[in-house]
N, C-alpha and C positions, 0 to 999 in steps of 0.2 A: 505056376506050372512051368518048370524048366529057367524062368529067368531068376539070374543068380542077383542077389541083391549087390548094390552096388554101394560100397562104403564112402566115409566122410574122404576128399581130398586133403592130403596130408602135406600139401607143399602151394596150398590156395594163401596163406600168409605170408608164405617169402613170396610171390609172386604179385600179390596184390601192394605187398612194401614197393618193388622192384618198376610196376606203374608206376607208382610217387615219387618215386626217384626219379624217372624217365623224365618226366614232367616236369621236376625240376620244380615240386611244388613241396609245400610243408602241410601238416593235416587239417590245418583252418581253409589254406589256398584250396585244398581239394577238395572239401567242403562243400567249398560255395562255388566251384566246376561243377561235381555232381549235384548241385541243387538239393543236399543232404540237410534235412534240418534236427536228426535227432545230437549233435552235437560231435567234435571235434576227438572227442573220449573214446568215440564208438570204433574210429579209424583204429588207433592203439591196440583194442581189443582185436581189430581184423588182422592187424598185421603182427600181433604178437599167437595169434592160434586160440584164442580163449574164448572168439566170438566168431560165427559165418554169418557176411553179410545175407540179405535177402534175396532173392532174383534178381527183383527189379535195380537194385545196387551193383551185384554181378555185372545185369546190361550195362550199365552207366558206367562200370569201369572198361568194359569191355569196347567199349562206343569211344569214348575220349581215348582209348589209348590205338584205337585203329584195329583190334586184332579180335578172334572169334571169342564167343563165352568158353567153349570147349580150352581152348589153350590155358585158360583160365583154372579151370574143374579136373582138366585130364591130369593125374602126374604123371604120365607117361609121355605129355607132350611137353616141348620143354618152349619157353616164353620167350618169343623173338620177335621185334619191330621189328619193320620191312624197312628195307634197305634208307628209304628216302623220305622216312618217319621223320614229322613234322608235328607239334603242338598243334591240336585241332583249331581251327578260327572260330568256336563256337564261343560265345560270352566275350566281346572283344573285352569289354571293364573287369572281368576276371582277369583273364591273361598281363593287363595292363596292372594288378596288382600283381603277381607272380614276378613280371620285371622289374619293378619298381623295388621288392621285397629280396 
């Protein structure tokens, strides 16, 4: 009734690459941040447009990188860390591979 459906985000892959990069992580590192166990492959497809991750993946990029799901989803909003954006302290033995690597 009146609500106009709302199509696939069309810039959710450069965005979700553009996390990974923040991070300063490679796609096995982010991995094992997001506690992702369907495999390292699955990133590739996210970030190349041929796959959309699931929600609960969305949250978890959305949570590690500090910022809403929406900036994520909207193309109309453009993906900006906050000024004094910090790699999250979650997983210290994660992070401690990310440096190491």
């Amino acid at each position: 009734m009146g609500h106009k459906r709302r199509g696939k985000p069309k810039r959710l892959a450069e965005k979700l690459l553009a996390v990974r990069r923040k991070l300063g992580a490679s796609q096995s590192q982010l991995a094992k941040l997001l506690d992702f166990g369907k495999g390292t492959a699955r990133f590739s497809e996210y970030e190349h447009g041929t796959r959309e991750p699931d929600l609960i993946t969305l949250l978890k990029y959305a949570k590690l990188a500090h910022i809403s799901i929406n900036v994520l989803v909207d193309d109309d909003v453009e993906l900006r860390f906050p000024k004094n954006w910090k790699p999250p302290k979650r997983k210290a033995a994660s992070w401690q591979l990310l440096e190491r690597n």
